[in-house]
N, C-alpha and C positions, 0 to 999 in steps of 0.2 A: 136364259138358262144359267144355273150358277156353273159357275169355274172351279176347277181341283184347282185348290195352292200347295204349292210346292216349297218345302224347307228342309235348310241342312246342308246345303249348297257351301262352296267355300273353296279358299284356296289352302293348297296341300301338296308334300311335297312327294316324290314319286315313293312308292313303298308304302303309303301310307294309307289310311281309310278315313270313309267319312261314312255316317246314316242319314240318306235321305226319306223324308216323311211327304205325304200327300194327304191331306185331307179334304173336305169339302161340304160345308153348313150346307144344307137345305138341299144337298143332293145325296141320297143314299147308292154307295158301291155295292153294296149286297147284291147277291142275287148273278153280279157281271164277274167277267174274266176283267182281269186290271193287268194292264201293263205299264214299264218306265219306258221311254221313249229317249233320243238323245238325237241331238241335231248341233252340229257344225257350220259358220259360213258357208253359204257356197254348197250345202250338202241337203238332200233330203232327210227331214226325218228317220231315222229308224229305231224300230224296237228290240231294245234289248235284253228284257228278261219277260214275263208273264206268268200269271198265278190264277188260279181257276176260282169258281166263286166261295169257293169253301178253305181254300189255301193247301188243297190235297196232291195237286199237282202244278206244278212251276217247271217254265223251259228258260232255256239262254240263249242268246246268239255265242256262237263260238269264241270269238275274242275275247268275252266276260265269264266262258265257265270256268266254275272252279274260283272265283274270285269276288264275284257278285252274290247276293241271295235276297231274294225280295220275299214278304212275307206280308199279312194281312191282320187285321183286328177288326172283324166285323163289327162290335161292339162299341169301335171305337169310331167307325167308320172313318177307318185309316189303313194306307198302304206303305208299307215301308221299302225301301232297296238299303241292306249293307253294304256296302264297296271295300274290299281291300283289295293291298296290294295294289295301289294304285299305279296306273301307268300313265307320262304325257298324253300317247292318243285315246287313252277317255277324256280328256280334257271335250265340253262343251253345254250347252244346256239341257237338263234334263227336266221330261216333264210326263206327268203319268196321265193316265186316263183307260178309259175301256178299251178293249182288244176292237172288240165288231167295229165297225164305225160306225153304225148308225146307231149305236147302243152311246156313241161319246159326247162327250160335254165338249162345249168351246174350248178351246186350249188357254190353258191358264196362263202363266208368268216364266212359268218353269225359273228354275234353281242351277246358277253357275256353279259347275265345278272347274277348276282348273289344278293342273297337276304338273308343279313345275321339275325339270330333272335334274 
């Protein structure tokens, strides 16, 4: 199965933002709910934002509202997360993919961010 790649990743300093992108050749997001995912040492996975298949509705975990916003280009078959306002603990790697899980791709590479204070 192909894998989302994740870019945009990077280091940055606390206050600051970055855009991360997902895309993924030979696999079409259409049609799924997408999520950005982020995971820490030592930490399970969890999801932090999601966008439904047409990009009409998007939720957040509480830590990220208000500062996060992720968004969709069908077209492009692309998923985006803006991040500002960055804080140390988003520091980790993020990686997208489908909400369901048996709707998801292998987990990709995912994309470091770090956010120094």
């Amino acid at each position: 199965q192909v894998q989302p790649v994740e870019s945009g990743g990077g280091l940055v300093q606390a206050g600051g933002s970055l855009r991360l992108s997902c895309g993924a050749s030979g696999r079409t997001f259409s049609g799924y709910a997408m999520g950005w995912f982020r995971q820490t040492p030592g930490k399970e996975r969890e999801i932090v934002a999601r966008i439904n298949w047409n990009g009409g509705s998007t939720n957040y975990t509480d830590s990220v509202k208000g500062r996060f916003t992720i968004s969709r280009d069908n077209a492009k078959n692309t998923v985006y997360l803006q991040m500002n306002s960055l804080k140390p603990e988003d520091t980790a790697v993020y990686y997208c993919n489908a909400v369901t899980p048996n709707a998801r791709s292998p987990w990709g590479q995912g994309t470091q961010v770090t956010v120094s204070s």
